[in-house]
DRENDO-591480 format. One record per residue: y, z, x of N, C-alpha, C, O in turn. Coordinates in steps of 0.05 Angstrom, whole numbers, plus 32768, in hexadecimal, padded with zeros to 4 digits. Layout:
<nuros>
YZXYZXYZXYZX...
</nuros>
This chain:
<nuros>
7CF883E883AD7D0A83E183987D2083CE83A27D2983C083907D2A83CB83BB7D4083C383C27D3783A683C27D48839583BF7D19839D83C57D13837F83C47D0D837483B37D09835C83B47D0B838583957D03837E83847D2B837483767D30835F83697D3E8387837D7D5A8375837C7D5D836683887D668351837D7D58836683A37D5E834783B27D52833083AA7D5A831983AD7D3E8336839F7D27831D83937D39830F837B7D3B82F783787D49832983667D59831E83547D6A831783517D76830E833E7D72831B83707D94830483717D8782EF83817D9382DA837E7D7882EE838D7D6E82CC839C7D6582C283867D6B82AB83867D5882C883707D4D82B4835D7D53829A83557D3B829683587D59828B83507D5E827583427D6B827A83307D69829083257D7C826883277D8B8269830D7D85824F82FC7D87823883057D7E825682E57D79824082CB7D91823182C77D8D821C82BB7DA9823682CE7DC3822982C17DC1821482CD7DB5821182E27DD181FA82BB7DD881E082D67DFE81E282C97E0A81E882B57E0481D982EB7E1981D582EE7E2281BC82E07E1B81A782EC7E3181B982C77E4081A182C27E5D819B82BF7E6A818C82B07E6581AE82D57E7D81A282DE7E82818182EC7E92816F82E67E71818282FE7E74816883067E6E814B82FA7E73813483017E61815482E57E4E814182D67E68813A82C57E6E812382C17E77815182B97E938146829F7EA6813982AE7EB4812782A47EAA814482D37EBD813882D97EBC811882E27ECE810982E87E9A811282DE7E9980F282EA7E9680E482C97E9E80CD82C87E8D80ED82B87E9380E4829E7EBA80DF82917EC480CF82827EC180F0829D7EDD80E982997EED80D682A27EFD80CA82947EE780D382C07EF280C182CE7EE580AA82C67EF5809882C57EC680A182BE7EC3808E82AB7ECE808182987ED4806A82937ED1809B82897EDC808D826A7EFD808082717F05806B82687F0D809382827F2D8088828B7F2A807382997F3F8066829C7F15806982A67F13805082B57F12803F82A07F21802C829D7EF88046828A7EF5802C82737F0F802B82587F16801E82457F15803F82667F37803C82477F4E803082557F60802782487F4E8030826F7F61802582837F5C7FFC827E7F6C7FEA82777F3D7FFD82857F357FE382847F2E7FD7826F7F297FBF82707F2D7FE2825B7F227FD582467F327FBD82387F267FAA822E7F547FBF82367F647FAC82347F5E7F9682437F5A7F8182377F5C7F96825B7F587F7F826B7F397F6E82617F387F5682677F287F7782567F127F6C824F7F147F61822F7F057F5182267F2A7F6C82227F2A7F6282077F377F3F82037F4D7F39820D7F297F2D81F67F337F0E81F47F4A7F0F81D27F467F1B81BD7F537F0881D57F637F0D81C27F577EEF81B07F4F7ED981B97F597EFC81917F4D7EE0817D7F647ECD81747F7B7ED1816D7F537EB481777F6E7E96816F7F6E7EA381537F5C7EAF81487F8D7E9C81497F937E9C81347FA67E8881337FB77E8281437F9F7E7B811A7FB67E6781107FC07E6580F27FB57E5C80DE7FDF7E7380F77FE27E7580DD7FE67E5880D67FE67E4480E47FEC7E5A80B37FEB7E3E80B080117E3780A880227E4880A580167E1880A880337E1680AF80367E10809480257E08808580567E16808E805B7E16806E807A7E0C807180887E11808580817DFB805C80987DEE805E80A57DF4804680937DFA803780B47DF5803D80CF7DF6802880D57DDD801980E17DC8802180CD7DE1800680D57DC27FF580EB7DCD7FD980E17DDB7FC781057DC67FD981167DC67FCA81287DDD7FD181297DE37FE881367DEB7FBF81487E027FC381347E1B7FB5811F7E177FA8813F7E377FBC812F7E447FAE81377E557F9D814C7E627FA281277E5A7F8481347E5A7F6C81377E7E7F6681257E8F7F6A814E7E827F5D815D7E9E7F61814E7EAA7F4C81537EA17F3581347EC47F4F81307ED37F40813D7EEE7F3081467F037F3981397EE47F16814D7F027F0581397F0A7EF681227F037EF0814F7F237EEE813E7F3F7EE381497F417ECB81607F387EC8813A7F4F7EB4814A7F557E9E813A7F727EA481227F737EAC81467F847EA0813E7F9C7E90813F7FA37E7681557FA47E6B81267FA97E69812E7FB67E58811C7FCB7E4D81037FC97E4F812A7FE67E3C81237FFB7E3A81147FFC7E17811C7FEF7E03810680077E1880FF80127DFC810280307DF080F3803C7E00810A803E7DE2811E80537DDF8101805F7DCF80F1804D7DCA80F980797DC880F3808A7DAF80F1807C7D9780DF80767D88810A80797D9A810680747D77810780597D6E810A80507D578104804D7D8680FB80277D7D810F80157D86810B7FFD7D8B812880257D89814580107D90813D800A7DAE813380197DBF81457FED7DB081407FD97DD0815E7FDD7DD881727FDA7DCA815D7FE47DF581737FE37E0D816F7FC97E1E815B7FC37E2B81807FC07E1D817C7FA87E2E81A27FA77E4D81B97FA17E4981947FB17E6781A67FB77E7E81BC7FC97E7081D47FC57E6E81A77FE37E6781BE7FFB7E5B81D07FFA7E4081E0800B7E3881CA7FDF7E3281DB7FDE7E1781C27FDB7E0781AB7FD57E0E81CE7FE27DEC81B67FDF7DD381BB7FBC7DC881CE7FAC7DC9819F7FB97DBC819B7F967DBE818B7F937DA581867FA67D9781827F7C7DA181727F747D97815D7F687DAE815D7F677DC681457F5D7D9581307F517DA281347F377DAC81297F2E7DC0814D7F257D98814E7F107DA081627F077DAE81657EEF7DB381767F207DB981857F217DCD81727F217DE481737F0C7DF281647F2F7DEA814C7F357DFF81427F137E06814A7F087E1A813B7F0E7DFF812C7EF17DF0813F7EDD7E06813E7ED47E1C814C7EDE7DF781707ECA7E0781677ED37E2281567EC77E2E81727EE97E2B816C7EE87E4B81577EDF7E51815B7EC87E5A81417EE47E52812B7ED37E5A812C7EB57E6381257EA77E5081337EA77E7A81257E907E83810C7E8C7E8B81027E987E9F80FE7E797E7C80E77E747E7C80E07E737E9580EB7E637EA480CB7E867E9E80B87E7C7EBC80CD7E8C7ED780C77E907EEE80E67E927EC880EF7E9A7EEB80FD7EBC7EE181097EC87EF380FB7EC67ECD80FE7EE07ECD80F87EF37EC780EC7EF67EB280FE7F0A7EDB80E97F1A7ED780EB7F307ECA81007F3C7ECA80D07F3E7EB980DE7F557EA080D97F6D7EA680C17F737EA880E77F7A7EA980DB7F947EAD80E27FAB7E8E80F77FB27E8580D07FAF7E8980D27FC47E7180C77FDA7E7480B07FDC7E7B80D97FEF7E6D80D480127E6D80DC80217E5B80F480207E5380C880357E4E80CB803D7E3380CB80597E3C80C380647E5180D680627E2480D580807E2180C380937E1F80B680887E0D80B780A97E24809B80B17E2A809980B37E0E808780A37E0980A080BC7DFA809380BA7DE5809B80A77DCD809C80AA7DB580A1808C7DE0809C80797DD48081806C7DC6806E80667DD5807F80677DAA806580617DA8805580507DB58061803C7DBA803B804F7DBF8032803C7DD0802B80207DB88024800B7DC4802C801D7D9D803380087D9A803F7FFB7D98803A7FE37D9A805E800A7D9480707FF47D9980797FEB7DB4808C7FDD7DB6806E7FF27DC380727FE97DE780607FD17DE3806A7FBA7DE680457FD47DDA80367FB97DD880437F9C7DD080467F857DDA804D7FAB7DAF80547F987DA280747F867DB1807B7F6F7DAB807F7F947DC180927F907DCE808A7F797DE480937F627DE980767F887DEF80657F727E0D80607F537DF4806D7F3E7DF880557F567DE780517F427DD980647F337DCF80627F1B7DD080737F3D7DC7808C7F2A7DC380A27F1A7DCF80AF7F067DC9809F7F307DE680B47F217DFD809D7F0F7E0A80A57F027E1D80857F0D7E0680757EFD7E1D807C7EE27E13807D7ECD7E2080817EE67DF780827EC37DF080997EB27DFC80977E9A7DF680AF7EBB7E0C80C47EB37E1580BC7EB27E3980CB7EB77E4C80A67EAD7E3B80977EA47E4C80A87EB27E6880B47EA17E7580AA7ECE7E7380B37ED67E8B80A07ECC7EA180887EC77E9E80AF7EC97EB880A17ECC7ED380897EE97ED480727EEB7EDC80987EFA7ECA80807F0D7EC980917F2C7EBA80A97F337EB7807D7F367EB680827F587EA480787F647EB080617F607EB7808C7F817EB980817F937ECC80877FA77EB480987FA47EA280797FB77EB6807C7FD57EA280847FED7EB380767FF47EC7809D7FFA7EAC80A880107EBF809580287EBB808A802D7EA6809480367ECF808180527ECD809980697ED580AA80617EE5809C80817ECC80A580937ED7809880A47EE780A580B77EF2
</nuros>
């Protein structure tokens, strides 16, 4: 009996050791993260050159609000449409309009539509 234990501790063992195997994979990868900058070419880029011709022209804002019940706010005072209108310079200002949540959604349209004809730089619609 006593050789039939000794037989089972000399045996062989199925395991493989991969300690050494992670520790030469590591020192790999820190060698190629070390070096890998030095191997990268950096790409030509050329932006392109841009010059300034005239002065530049001062952008404004009108706000204006649309209320519940139909009345136009124009920078916190009540207005008309064709007060609204007046502020507007053609092409350089910009509108921002914000209505009341249960403002009807047609008269917000009919509103976009009206002020577009006074030709703004552009109409932003406020969201809450």
């Amino acid at each position: 009996m006593s050789d039939r234990v000794a037989s089972r501790a000399r045996a062989p063992l199925a395991a493989i050791n991969i300690t050494p195997l992670l520790d030469v994979l590591l020192i790999l990868m820190s060698v190629l993260l070390l070096l890998a900058p030095r191997f990268m070419k950096p790409l030509p880029v050329e932006l392109p050159r841009t010059s300034l011709s005239g002065q530049p022209v001062a952008q404004s804002s009108v706000q204006v609000a649309l209320q519940s019940s139909g009345e136009l706010w124009l920078e916190g005072h009540t207005t008309s449409l064709t007060e609204i209108r007046a502020h507007i310079v053609a092409g350089q200002t910009t509108l921002e309009i914000g209505a009341a949540r249960n403002a009807p959604y047609g008269e917000v349209v009919k509103l976009v539509e009206a002020l577009r004809d006074a030709h703004p730089r552009e109409i932003l619609l406020l969201t809450q």
